[in-house]
ZADREN-566375 format. One line per field, with one value per residue (C-alpha): x, z, y; residue in one letter. Coordinates in steps of 0.05 Angstrom, whole numbers, plus 5000, padded with zeros to 4 digits. Layout:
<nodes>
xx = (X;...)
zz = (Z;...)
yy = (Y;...)
aa = (a;...)
</nodes>
This chain:
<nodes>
xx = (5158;5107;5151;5151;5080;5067;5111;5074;5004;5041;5061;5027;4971;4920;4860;4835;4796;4776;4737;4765;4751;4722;4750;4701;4702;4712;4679;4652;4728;4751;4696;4721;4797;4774;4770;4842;4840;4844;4800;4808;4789;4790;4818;4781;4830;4800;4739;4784;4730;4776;4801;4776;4811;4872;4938;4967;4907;4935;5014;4998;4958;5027;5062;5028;5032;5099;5098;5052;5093;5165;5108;5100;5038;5049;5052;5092;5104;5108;5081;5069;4998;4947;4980;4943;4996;4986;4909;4912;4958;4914;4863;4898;4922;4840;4820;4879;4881;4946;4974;4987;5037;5050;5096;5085;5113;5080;5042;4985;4925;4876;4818;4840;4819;4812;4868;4897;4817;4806;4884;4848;4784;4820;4850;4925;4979;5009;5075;5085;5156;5170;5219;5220;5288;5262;5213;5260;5296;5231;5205;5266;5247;5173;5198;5249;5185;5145;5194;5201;5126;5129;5106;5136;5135;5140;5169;5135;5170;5144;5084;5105;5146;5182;5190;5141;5096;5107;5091;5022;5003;5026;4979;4927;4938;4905;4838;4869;4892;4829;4784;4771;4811;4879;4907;4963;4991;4971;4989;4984;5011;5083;5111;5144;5152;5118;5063;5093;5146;5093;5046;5108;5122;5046;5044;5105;5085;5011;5024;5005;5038;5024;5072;5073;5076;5087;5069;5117;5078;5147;5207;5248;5245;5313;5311;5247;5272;5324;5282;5231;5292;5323;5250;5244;5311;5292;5225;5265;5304;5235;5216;5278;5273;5311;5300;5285;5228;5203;5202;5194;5249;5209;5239;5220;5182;5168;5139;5159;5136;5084;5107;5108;5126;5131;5094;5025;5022;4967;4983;4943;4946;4921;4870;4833;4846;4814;4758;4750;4750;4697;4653;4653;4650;4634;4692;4736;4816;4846;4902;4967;4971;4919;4902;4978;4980;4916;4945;5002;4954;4918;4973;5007;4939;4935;5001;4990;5030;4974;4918;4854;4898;4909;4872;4895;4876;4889;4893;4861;4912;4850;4873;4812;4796;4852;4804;4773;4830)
zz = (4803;4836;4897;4904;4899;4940;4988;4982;4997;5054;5098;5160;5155;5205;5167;5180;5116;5088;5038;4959;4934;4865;4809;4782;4701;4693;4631;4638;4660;4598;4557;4586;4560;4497;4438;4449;4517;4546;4578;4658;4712;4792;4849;4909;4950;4985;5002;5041;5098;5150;5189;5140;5078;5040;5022;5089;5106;5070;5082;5158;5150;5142;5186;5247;5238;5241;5310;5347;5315;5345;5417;5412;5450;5427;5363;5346;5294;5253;5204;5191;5234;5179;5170;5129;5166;5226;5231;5205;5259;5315;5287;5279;5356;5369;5338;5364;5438;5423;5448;5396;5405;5341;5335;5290;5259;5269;5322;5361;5326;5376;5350;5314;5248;5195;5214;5275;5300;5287;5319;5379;5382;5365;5428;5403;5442;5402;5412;5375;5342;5312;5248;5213;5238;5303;5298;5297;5368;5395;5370;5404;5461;5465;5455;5515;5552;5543;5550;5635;5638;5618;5549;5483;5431;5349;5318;5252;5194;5167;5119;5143;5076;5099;5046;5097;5087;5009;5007;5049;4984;4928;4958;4944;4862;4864;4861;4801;4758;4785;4756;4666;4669;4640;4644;4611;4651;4736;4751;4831;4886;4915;4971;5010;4960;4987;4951;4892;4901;4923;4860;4823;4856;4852;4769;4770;4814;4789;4712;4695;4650;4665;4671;4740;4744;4811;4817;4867;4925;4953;4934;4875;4823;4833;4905;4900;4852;4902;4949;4919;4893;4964;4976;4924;4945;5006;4990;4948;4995;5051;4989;4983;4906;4856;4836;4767;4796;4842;4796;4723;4687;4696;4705;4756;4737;4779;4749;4789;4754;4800;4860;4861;4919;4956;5001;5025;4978;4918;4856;4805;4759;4830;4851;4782;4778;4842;4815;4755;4781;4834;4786;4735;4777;4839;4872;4918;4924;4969;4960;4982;4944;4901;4867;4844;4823;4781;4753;4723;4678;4662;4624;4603;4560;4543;4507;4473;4518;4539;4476;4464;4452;4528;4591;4656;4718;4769;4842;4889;4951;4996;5038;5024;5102;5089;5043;5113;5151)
yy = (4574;4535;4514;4591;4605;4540;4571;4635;4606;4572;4641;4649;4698;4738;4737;4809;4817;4750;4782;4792;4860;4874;4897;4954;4974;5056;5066;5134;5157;5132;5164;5226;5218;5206;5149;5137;5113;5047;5000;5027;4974;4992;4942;4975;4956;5016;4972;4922;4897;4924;4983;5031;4987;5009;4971;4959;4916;4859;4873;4877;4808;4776;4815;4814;4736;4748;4782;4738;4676;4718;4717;4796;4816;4892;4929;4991;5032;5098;5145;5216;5247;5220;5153;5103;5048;5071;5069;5000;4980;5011;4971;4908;4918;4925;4859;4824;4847;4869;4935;4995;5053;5097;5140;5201;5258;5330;5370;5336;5361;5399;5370;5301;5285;5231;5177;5206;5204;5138;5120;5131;5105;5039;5052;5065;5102;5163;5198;5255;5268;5332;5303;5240;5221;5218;5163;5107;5126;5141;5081;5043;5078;5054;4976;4993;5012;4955;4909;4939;4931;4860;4865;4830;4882;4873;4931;4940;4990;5043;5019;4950;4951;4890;4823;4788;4852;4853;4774;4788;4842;4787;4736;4790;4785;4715;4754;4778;4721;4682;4735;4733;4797;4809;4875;4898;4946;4960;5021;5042;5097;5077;5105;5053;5000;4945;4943;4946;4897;4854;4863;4851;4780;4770;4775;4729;4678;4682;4680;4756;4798;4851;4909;4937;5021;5054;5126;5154;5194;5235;5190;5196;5137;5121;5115;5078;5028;5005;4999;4953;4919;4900;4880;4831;4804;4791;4756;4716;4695;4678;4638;4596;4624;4663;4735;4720;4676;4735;4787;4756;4793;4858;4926;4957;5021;5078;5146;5212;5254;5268;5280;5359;5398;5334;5286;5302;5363;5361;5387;5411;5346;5311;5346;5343;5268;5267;5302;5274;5205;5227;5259;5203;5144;5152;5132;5161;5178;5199;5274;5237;5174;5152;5215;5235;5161;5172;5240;5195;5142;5203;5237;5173;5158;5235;5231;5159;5116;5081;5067;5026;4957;4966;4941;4981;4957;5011;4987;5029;5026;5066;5121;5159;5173;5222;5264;5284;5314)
aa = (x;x;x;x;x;x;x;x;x;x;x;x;x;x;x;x;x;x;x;x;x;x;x;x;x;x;x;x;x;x;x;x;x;x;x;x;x;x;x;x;x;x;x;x;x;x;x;x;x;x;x;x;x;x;x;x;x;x;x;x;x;x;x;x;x;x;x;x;x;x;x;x;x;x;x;x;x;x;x;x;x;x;x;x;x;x;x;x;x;x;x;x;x;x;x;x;x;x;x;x;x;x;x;x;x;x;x;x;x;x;x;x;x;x;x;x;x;x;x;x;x;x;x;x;x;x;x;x;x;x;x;x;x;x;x;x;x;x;x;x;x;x;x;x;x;x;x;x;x;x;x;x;x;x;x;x;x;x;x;x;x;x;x;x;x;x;x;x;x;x;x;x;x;x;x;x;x;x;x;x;x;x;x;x;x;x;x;x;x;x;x;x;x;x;x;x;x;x;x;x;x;x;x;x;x;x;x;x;x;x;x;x;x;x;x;x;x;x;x;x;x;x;x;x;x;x;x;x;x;x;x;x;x;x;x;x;x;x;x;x;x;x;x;x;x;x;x;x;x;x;x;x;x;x;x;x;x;x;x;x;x;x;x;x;x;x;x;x;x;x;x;x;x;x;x;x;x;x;x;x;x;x;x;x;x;x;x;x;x;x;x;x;x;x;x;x;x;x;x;x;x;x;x;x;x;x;x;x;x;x;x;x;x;x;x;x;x;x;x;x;x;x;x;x;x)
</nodes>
């Protein structure tokens, strides 16, 4: 265990937001769910002192170490018009002097919003695909490009959900386990499965118990869970550790039950999460991820799965520029 987290510390890293975020206490939200509820904490991950903040700040911290270490002077990658990734990577791509090209999925907006606004004014190239299948060709395409011009490109996945990606979040739950808190349960929007097969590796390798819950955005908890899975297999192996040591024993736990109609589509569980959370504290989610994920700790402590002997910490993976597109 600690050759692993020794290891961890170890990774090259970008440092692109040096800054720890805090961890806020909700106590009016969980006034307003009752004398039953739990203790609710916030990781505003979502003030991240870069690129607008969110999750991928820290994944792409790791990964764009990665690139420059592999000599790639160019970044590209994908994600659907109002990517959270993709944003981050035009931004990473700013402060590095590297070159950006996204690829994403649906018409060019005529008047850009949100993300796909700030894609460009951190000077990004965009291609516009019509279907998700057609990202990766086009993405092979773009590297083919660069490559003639002279350039040295790093292909980054989509939500750079990568075990060098997922190592880069873990790193982050040191703020955690250096703070007096000691939550219970951390509950979080999954979509990709990076961040949550990073905060997994993260309680492990940190000494946390806490049981990791993934609210699933658009995939399907089976489908998720083998994703994460490979994940952790592979940061195992970039660790030179076993599973068990990466992921504690846990289960793996994803909730669906929110996904709805599908990505990118509020329900309306969401969109009163959203509100409520707004309205009681202040603070901000965002209708894709972070709101559906709240929607799921809200009913799990409405039907008594989650009571006053628990201490949720719920990490706020940003995303809230979304709210304006």
């Amino acid at each position: 265990m600690a050759t692993a987290l020794a290891t961890l510390m170890s990774l090259p890293s970008v440092s692109l937001a040096p800054h720890a975020t805090p961890i806020d206490e909700c106590a009016r939200l969980a006034a307003a769910l009752g004398p039953r509820s739990p203790r609710i904490f916030v990781k505003r991950d979502d003030l991240l002192s870069f690129g607008c903040g969110g999750n991928k700040v820290r994944k792409m911290q790791a990964v764009v170490a990665e690139a420059q270490a592999n000599g790639a002077d160019a970044l590209i990658t994908c994600g659907g018009v109002q990517s959270n990734h993709a944003r981050v990577t035009a931004a990473t791509g700013a402060a590095l002097g590297m070159k950006v090209v996204l690829v994403v999925n649906g018409a060019p907006q005529s008047q850009p919003t949100a993300n796909a606004r700030l894609d460009r004014l951190f000077g990004a190239e965009v291609r516009h695909v019509a279907g998700r299948d057609e990202r990766a060709p086009a993405m092979e395409q773009a590297a083919e490009e660069l490559r003639a011009d002279g350039h040295w490109p790093f292909v980054v996945p989509l939500g750079a959900s990568t075990p060098t990606g997922a190592l880069g979040f873990a790193r982050g739950v040191a703020e955690v386990a250096s703070s007096v808190l000691r939550p219970t349960h951390i509950v979080h929007s999954s979509s990709s499965g990076g961040t949550q097969a990073g905060l997994i590796a993260g309680c492990a390798l940190f000494g946390l118990n806490a049981r990791v819950l993934g609210v699933s955005a658009d995939e399907s908890s089976a489908a998720l869970r083998e994703t994460i899975g490979r994940l952790l297999d592979g940061m195992a192996d970039q660790l030179g550790a076993k599973r068990h040591t990466i992921d504690g024993g846990r289960d793996i736990e994803v909730d669906d039950a929110e996904v709805g109609e599908g990505y990118g589509i509020p329900t309306a569980a969401s969109t009163a999460a959203l509100e409520m959370t707004a309205r009681r504290e202040g603070i901000l989610l965002d209708p894709v991820y972070t709101a559906k994920a709240m929607a799921g700790l809200i009913r799990r402590i409405r039907s008594g799965l989650l009571g006053p002997t628990d201490t949720v910490l719920f990490w706020h993976t940003g995303g809230q520029v979304g709210y304006f597109a």
